[in-house]
C-alpha positions in Angstrom: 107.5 114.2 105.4 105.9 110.5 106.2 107.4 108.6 108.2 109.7 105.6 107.2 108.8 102.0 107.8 110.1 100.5 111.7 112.8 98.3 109.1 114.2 101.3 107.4 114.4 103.8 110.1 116.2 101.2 112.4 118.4 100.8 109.0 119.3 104.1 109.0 119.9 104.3 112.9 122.3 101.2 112.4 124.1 103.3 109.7 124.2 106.0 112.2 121.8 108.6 110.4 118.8 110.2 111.5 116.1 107.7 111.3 113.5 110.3 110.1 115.3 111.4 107.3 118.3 109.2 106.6 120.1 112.2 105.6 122.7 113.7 109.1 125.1 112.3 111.3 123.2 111.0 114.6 126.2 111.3 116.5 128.1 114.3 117.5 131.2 112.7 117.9 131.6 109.0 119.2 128.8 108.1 121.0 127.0 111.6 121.5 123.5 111.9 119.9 122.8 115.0 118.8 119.2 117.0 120.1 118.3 117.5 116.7 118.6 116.5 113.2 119.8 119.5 111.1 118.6 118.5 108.4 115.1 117.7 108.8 114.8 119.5 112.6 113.5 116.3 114.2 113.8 116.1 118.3 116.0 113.2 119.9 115.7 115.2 123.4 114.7 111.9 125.8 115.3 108.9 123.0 117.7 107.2 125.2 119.2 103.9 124.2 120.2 103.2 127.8 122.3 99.7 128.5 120.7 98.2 125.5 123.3 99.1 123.2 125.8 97.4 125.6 124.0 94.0 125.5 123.5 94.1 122.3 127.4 94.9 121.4 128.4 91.9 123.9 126.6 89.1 122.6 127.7 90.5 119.1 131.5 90.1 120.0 131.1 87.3 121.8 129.8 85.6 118.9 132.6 86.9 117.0 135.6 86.0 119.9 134.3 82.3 120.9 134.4 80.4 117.6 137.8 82.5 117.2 138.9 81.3 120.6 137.6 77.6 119.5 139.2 77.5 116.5 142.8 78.8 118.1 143.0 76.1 120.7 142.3 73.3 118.4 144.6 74.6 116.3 147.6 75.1 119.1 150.0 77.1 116.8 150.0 80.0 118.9 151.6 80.5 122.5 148.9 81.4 125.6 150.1 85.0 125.5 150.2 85.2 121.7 146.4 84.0 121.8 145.6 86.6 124.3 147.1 89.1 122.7 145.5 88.4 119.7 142.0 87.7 121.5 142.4 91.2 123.4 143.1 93.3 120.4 140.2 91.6 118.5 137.6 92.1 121.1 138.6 95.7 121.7 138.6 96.5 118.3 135.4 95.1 117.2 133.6 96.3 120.7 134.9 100.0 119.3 133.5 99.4 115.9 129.8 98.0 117.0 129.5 100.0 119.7 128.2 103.2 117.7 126.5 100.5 115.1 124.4 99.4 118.1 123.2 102.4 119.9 122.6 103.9 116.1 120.6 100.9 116.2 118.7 101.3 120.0 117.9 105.0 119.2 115.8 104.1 116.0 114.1 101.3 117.7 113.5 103.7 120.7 112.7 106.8 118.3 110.4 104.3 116.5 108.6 102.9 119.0 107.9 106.4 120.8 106.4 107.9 117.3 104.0 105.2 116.9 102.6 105.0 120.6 102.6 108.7 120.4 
């Protein structure tokens, strides 16, 4: 099997797949990668994504929760507690949703980067 392009293996990491094959599930679970792929048997013992996908999902949701946050206060319908409420739930759900998106993400780059120097 050749080895996909940097764009499409960091595709397929985003979509949490393998980013050899694009076929299996990255993850065992949540946030757990798996050692390795079952489906085309390739090793992800030491790709490690570290705090990288973190960062990443941070400046993601904060670019998501500010222009919210702007647009609520010049609006001034909703009570302080109604805004935080809404603000809380908001940036808790879409942390929980990019999260896996981003370390999917890290692990390709990682996974990429290592198979090329290597």
């Amino acid at each position: 099997m050749t080895m996909p392009s940097t764009s499409v293996a960091l595709l397929r990491g985003f979509l949490r797949k393998c980013p050899n094959c694009g076929s299996a599930a990255l993850f065992d679970g949540y946030l757990k990668r798996v050692d390795v792929c079952p489906h085309c048997a390739e090793s992800f013992v030491g790709v490690d994504a570290d705090d990288g996908p973190a960062w990443l999902t941070i400046g993601l949701v904060a670019h998501i929760i500010v222009p919210l946050l702007i647009y609520l206060e010049t609006r001034g319908t909703l009570s302080y507690g109604a805004e935080a409420a809404l603000l809380l739930s908001v940036t808790t759900l879409c942390t929980l949703l990019l999260l896996p998106l981003c370390k999917g993400f890290f692990i390709a780059a990682v996974w990429s980067l290592s198979r090329k120097s290597g």
